[in-house]
C-alpha positions in Angstrom: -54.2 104.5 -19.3 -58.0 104.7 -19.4 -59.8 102.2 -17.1 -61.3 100.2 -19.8 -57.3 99.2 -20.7 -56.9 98.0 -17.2 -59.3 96.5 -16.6 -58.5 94.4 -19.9 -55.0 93.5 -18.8 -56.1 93.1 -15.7 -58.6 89.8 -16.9 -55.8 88.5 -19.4 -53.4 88.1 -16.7 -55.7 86.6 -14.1 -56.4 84.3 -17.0 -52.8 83.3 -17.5 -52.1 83.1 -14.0 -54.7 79.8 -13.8 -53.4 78.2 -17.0 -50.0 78.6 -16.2 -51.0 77.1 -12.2 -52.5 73.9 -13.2 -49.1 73.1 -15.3 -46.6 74.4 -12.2 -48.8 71.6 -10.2 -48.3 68.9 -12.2 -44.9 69.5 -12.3 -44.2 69.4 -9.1 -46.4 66.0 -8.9 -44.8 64.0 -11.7 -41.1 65.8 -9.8 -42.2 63.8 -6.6 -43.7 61.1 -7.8 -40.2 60.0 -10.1 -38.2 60.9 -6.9 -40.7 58.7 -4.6 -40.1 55.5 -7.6 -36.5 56.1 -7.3 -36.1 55.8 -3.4 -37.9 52.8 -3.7 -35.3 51.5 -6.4 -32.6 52.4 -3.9 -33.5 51.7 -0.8 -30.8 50.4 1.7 -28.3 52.4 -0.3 -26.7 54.0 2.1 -28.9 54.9 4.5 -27.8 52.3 7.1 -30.5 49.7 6.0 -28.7 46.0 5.9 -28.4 45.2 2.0 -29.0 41.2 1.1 -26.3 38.8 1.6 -24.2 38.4 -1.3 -23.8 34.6 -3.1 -22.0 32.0 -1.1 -18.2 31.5 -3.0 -17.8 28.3 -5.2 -16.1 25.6 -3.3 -12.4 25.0 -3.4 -11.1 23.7 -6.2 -8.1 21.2 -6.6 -4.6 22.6 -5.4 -2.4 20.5 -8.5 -3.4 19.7 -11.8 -4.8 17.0 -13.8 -0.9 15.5 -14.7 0.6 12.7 -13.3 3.8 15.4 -12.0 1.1 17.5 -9.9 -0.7 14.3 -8.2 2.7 12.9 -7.2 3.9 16.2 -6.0 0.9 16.7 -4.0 -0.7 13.1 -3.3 1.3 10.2 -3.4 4.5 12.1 -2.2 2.9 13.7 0.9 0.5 11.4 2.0 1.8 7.9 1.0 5.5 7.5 0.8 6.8 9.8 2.8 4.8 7.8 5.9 6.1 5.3 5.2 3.2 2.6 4.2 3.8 3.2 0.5 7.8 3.6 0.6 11.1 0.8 1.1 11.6 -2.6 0.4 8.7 -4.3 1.9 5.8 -1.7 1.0 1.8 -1.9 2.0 0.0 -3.8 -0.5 3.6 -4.3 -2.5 2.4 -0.9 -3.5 5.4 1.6 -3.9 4.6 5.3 -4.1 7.7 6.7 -4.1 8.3 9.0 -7.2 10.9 7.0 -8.8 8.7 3.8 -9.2 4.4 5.5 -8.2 3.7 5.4 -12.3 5.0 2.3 -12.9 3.1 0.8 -10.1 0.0 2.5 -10.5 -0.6 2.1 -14.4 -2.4 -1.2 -15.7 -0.8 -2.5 -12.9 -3.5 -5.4 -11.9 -4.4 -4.6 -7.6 -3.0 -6.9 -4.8 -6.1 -7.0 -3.2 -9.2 -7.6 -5.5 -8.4 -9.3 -8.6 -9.4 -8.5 -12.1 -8.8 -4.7 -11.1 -6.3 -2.2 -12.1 -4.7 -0.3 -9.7 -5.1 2.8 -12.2 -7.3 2.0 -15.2 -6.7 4.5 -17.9 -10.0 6.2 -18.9 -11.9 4.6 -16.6 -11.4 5.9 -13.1 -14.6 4.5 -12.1 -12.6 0.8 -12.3 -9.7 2.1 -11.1 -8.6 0.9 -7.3 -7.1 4.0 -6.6 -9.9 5.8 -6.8 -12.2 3.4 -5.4 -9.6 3.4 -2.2 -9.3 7.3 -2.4 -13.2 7.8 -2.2 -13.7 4.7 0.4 -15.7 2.4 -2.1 -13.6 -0.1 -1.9 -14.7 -3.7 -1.1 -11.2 -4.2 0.9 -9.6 -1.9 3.8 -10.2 1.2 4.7 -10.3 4.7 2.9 -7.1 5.9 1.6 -5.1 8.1 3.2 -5.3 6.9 7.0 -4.6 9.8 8.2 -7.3 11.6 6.4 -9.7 12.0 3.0 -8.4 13.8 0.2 -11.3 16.7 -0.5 -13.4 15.7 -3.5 -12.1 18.5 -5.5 -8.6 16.4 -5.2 -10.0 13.1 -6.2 -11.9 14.7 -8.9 -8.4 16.5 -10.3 -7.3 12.7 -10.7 -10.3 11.4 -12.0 -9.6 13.5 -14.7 -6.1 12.0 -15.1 -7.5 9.0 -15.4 -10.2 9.4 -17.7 -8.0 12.0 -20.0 -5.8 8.2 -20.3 -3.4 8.4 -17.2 -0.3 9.9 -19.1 3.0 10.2 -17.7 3.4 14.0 -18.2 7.6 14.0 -17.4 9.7 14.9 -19.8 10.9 12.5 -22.0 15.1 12.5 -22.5 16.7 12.8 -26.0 19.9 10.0 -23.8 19.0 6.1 -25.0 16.4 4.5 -23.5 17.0 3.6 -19.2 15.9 1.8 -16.4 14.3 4.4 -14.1 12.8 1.9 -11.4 12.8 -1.5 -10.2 9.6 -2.8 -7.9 12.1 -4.9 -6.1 14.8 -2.4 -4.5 18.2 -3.3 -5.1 20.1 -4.7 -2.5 17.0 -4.6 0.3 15.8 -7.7 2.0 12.6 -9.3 1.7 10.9 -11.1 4.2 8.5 -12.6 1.3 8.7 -13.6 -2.2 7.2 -10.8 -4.7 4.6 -11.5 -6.8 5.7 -10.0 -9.5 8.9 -7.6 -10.3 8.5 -4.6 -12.3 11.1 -2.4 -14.2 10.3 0.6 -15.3 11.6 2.7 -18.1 11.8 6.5 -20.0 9.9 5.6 -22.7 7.9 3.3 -24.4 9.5 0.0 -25.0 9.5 -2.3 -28.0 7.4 -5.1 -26.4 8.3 -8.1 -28.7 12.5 -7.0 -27.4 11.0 -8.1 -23.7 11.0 -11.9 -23.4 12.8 -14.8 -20.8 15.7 -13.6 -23.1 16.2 -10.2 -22.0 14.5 -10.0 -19.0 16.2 -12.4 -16.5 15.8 -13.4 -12.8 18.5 -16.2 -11.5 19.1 -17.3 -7.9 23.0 -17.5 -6.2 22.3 -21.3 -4.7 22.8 -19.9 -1.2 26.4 -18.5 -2.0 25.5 -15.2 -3.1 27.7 -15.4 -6.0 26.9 -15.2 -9.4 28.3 -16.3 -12.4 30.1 -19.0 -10.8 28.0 -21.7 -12.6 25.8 -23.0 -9.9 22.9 -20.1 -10.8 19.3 -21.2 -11.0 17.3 -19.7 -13.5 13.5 -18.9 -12.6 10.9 -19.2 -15.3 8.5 -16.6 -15.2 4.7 -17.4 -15.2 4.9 -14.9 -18.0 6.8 -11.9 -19.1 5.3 -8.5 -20.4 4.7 -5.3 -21.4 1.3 -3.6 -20.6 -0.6 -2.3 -23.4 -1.9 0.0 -20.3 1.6 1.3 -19.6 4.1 0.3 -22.5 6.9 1.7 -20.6 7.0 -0.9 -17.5 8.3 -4.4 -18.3 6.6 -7.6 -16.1 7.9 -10.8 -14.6 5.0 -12.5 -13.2 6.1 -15.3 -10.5 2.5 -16.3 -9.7 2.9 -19.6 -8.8 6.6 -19.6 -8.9 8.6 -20.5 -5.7 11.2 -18.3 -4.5 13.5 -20.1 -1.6 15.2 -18.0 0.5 18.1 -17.1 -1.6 20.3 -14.1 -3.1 18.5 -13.1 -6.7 19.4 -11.4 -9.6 17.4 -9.2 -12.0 18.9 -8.5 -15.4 17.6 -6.0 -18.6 20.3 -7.5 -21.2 21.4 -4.2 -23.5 23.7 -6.1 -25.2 24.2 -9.5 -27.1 22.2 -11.2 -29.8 18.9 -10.5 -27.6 18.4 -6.9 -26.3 16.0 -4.6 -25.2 15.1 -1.9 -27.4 12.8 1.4 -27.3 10.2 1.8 -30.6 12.8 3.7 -32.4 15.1 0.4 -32.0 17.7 2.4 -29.8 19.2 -0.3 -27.5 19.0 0.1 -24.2 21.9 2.2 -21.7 21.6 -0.4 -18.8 25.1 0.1 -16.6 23.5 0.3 -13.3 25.6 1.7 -10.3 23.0 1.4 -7.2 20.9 4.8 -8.5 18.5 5.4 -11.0 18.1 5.9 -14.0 20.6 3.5 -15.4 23.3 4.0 -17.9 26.6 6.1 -19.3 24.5 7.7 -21.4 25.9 5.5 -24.3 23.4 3.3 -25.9 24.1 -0.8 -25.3 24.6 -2.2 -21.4 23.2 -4.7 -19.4 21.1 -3.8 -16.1 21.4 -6.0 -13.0 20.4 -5.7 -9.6 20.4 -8.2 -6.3 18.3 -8.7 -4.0 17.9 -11.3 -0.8 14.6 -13.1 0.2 14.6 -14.4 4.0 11.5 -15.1 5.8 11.2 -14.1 9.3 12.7 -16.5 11.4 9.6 -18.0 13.5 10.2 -18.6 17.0 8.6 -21.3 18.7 7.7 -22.2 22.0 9.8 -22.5 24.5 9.9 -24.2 27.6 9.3 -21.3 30.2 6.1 -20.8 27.9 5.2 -24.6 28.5 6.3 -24.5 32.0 3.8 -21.8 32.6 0.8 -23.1 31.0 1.2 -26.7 31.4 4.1 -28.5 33.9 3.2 -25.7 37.0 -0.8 -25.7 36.9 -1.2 -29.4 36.0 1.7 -31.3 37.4 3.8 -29.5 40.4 0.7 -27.9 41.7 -0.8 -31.0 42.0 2.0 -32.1 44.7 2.5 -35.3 42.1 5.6 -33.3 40.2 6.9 -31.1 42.7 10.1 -30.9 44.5 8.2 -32.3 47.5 6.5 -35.1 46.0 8.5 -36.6 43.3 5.8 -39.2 41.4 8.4 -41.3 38.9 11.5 -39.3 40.6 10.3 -36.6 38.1 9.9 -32.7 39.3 8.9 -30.5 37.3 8.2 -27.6 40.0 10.2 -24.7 37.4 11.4 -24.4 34.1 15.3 -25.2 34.9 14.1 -28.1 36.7 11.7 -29.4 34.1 15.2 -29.4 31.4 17.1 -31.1 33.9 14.8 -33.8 34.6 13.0 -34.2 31.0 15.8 -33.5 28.5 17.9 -36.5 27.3 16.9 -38.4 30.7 15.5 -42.0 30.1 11.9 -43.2 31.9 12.0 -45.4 34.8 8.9 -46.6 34.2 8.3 -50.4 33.6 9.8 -51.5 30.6 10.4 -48.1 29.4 14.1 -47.8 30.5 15.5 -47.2 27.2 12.7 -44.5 26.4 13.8 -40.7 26.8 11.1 -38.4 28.3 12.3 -36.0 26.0 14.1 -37.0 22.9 15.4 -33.8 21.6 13.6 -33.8 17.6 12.0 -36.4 18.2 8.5 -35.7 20.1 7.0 -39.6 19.3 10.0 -41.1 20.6 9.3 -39.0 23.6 7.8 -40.1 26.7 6.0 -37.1 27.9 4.6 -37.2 24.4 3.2 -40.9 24.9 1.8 -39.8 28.5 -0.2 -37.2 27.4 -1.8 -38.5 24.6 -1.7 -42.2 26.4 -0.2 -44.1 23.5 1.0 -47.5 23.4 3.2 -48.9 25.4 3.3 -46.5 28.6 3.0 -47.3 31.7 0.5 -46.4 34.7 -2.5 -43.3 33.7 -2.7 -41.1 31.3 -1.2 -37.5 32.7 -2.5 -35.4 33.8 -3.2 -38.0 36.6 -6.9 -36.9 38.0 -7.7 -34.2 35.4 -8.8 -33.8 32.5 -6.7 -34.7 29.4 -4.6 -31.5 27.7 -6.4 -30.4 25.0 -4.6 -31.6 21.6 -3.3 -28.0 20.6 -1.5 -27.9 23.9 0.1 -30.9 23.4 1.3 -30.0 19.9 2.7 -27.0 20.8 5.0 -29.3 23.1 5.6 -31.5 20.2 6.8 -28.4 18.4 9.2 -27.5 21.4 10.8 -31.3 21.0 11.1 -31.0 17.4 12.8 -27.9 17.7 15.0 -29.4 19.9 13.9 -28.7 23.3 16.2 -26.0 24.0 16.3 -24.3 27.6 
């Protein structure tokens, strides 16, 4: 190879060398500048570097669904009846939650407490007294439950009952129409007239077939016996069926008065006038003391009892008197007390007090043939006439030196007497 050859490859190769330089460079700078953009992308990826929190979770929703089988389960079962306010004879509010009568209750049933307002108002919850008592908006009591606020989530669940038009979702039976609740439970004891008694049913009644006809409510005339001829029929204010809830019947007794009495609710099912479902099946009424009613032949008449007897109210009595009256303001005073006698009269205790007042005549002037106490009989009493210094006593008003009873005091006395001034 001559020198002029070398020297020829030589200055080509030198020259290649430099092109191909400048492109090996740039590789290697676009190589680190792509891998430089990529850590960035990924940085905290496993490396140890703390990533950013992730979203907080959506709240809770409801536990039940928007069907009236759901709320009971969960709601009005749990938290109302089975304590006991919502449950029995004589509920809170005459409001019973119990499952056999909570729809018929609850459904275009006008509220106990604020009137003009449904307890559940279909497609308006916003009217609706449940859910004003369930989200403490209510203008009367307190927030519903006691024990507790439903979450939001739960009173929006039956919100959406209401506003979707409150329907009862249990299944509906192919047997004739029943009687599946009474408001007033058979055979319990009232201690106050209802204000209404509702029956409910399985389906949706015919409402013209409901009427003082077929829906009946007789007292026993204190025997307890029906059917004997002495009944007394009670007119209802009126007698309906709710367009809100076609499958409850009402007997309104607003301004009706109920004596204490043995009652007795019939649903005729048979006879010229009965009660009949929209498909004109009469109704299977037999009722044996459980729901629903019936043989599971169409045609029977309901009936069901019940007693109303107001608490008996127990009224003063004399050791209550003797406290507050006879020992502070007559034996302390020495006039009344087994060592100062005034009139012959002590009145130093209780048993004393009876033996001298009760049936014992004054021996006061001109007031020999006046009892101090007349048993039922408080103005033809002479304690009565010296305490309020009637007419016809004799000597001071008592009590002597102090000031006079007050009035209240000396009608609660008067209400001892009338009751007969028992020891």
């Amino acid at each position: 190879m001559t020198a002029s050859v070398v020297k020829r490859l030589f200055t080509s190769g030198f020259r290649s060398a430099w092109l191909i330089l400048p492109l090996a460079l740039m590789t290697v700078t676009l190589g680190a500048c792509y891998e430089t953009s990529f850590e960035k992308a990924t940085a905290g990826r496993g490396t140890g570097t703390t990533p950013p929190p992730p979203p907080p979770p959506p709240p809770p929703g409801s536990s039940f669904g928007p069907n009236f089988s759901e709320i009971q389960a969960s709601v009005f079962t749990p938290n109302c009846a089975t304590s006991g306010c919502h449950a029995g004879a004589n509920p809170s509010a005459s409001l019973d939650l119990e499952i056999a009568n909570s729809y018929m209750m609850l459904v275009g049933v006008a509220s106990s407490q604020v009137a003009g307002l449904q307890r559940v108002n279909p497609t308006n919850p916003d009217n609706s007294y449940l859910i004003q008592k369930l989200e403490g908006t209510a203008s009367m009591g307190g927030q519903m439950p006691p024990n507790g606020a439903l979450p939001q989530a739960d009173i929006d669940t039956i919100r959406q009952w209401i506003s979707a038009g409150a329907i009862d979702d249990t299944v509906q039976p192919s047997s004739p129409i029943r009687v599946t609740s009474l408001s007033v439970t058979p055979n319990s004891t009232l201690t106050a007239a209802p204000a209404q008694i509702i029956a409910g049913f399985d389906r949706e009644l015919d409402a013209s077939t409901v009427n003082s006809n077929t829906f009946i409510l007789e007292g026993s005339n204190n025997d307890a016996t029906f059917g004997d001829g002495d009944d007394i029929a009670i007119t209802a204010a009126s007698i309906s069926v709710p367009a809100a809830n076609p499958q409850s019947a009402v007997f309104d007794l607003t301004g009706v008065t109920l004596a204490d009495d043995t009652y007795r609710v019939r649903l005729l099912g048979t006879g010229a006038s009965i009660i009949m479902d929209l498909d004109a099946n009469a109704l299977d009424g037999e009722f044996s003391g459980n729901f629903p009613s019936g043989n599971s032949a169409a045609g029977g008449d309901f009936s069901a009892q019940f007693t109303i007897a107001a608490p008996v109210v127990i009224g003063p009595t004399l050791d209550e008197i003797q406290a507050a009256v006879f020992s502070p303001s007559c034996a302390s005073s020495t006039c009344h007390s087994n060592g100062a006698q005034a009139a012959g009269l002590s009145l130093a205790d209780a048993d004393t007090s009876f033996l001298e007042l009760v049936g014992q005549f004054s021996n006061q002037n001109g007031q020999s043939n006046v009892m101090l106490v007349a048993p039922n009989d408080p103005d033809a009493s002479y304690l009565i006439r010296k305490l309020e210094n009637t007419a016809g006593i004799s000597g001071s008003r008592m009590p002597l030196g102090a000031t006079a009873l007050p009035q209240s005091d000396i009608d609660v006395i008067r209400q001892w007497i009338s009751d007969g001034a028992l020891r």
